[in-house]
C-alpha positions as CSV (number, residue, x, y, z in Angstrom):
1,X,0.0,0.0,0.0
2,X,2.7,2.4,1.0
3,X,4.4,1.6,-3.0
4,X,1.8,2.5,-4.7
5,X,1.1,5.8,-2.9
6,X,5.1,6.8,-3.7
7,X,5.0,5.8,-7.0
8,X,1.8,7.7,-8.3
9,X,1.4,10.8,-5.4
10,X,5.0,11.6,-4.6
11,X,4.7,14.5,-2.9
12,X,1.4,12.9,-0.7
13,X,-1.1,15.5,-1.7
14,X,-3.9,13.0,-1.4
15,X,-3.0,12.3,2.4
16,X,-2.7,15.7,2.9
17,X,-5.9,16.6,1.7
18,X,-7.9,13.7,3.3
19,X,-5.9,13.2,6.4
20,X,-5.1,17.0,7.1
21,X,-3.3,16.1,10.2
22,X,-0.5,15.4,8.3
23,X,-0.6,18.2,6.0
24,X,2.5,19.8,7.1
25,X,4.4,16.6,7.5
26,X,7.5,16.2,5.7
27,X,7.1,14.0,2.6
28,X,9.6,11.9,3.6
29,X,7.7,10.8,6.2
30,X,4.0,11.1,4.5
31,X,3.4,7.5,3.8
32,X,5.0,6.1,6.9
33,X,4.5,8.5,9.6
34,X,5.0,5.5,12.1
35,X,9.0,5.9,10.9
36,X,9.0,9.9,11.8
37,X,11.1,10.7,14.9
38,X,9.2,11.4,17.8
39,X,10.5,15.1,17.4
40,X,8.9,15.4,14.2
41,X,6.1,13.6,15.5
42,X,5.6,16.5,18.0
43,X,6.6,19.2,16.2
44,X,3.4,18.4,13.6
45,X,0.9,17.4,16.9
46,X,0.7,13.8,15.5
47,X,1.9,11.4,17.5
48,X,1.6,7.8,16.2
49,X,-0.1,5.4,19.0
50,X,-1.7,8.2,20.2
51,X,-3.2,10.6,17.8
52,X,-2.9,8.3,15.0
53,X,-2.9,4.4,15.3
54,X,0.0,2.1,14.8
55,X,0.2,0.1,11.8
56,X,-2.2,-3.0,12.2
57,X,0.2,-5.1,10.4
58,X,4.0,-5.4,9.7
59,X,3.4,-4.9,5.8
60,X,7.2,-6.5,4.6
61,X,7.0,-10.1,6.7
62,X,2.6,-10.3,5.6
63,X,3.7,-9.1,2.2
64,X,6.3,-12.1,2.1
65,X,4.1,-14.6,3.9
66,X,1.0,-13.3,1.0
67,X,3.5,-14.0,-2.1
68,X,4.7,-17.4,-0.4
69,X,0.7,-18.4,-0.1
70,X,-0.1,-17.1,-3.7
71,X,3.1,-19.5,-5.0
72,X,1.4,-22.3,-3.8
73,X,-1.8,-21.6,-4.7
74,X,-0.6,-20.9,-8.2
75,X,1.8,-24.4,-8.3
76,X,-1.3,-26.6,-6.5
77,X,-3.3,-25.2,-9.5
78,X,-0.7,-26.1,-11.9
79,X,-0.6,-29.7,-10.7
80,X,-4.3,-29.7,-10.7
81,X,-4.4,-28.5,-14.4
82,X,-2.0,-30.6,-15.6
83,X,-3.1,-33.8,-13.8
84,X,-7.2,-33.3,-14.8
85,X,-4.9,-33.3,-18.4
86,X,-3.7,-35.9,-18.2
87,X,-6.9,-37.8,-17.0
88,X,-8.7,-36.3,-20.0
89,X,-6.1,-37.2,-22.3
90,X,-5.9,-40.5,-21.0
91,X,-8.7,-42.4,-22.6
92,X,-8.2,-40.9,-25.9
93,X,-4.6,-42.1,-26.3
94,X,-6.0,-45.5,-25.5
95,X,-8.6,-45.6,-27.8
96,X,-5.9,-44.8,-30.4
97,X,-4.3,-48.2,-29.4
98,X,-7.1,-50.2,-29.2
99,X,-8.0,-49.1,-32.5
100,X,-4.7,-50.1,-33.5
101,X,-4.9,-53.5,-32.2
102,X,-8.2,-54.2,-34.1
103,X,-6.4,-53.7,-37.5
C-alpha cells in the first residue's frame, strides 16, 4: 500500500488533503508517519499510538508470507491442471491403441 502511494502521489497531496493532520508533514515521512522521529512527530501534533494508530500489520513479513501463499496456490493449481490433463487425455490415447490392435 505504501508503493503505490510513492509511485503515483510523490509529494502525498492526497494524504494531505484527506488526512489534514499530516498536511504539514515532511514528505519523507507522509506515507510512513510511524517511521518519523518522535520530534517530528511533536513538532506536527501527530503522534503515532496516540493521535494516529499504529500500523495494524508489519506490511514486509505479511507481504512475504502473502507471495509465499499465492506460489502455492498458483503451483497446487498447476498440478491440478495438468493432472485433470492428463486424466482427459488418457482415454483418448487409448482408444488410439485399441483401434490399432483391431487392424
Amino acid at each position: 500500500p505504501v508503493a503505490f502511494g510513492k509511485k503515483t502521489d510523490k509529494d502525498g497531496e492526497y494524504i494531505r488533503k484527506w488526512l489534514p493532520q499530516f498536511k504539514d508533514w515532511p514528505t519523507k515521512y507522509i506515507y510512513e508517519p510511524w517511521n518519523a522521529p518522535l520530534a517530528i512527530q511533536q513538532q506536527n501534533g501527530v503522534i503515532i499510538g496516540e493521535d494516529y494508530p499504529h500500523p495494524i500489520v508489519e506490511h514486509k513479513s505479511i507481504s512475504k508470507s502473502n507471495m509465499a501463499r499465492m506460489k502455492a496456490a498458483y503451483d497446487e493449481h498447476k498440478a491440478t491442471v495438468a493432472a485433470a490433463s492428463k486424466v482427459k487425455d488418457g482415454p483418448k490415447t487409448l482408444s488410439k491403441k485399441r483401434a490399432r490392435t483391431k487392424k
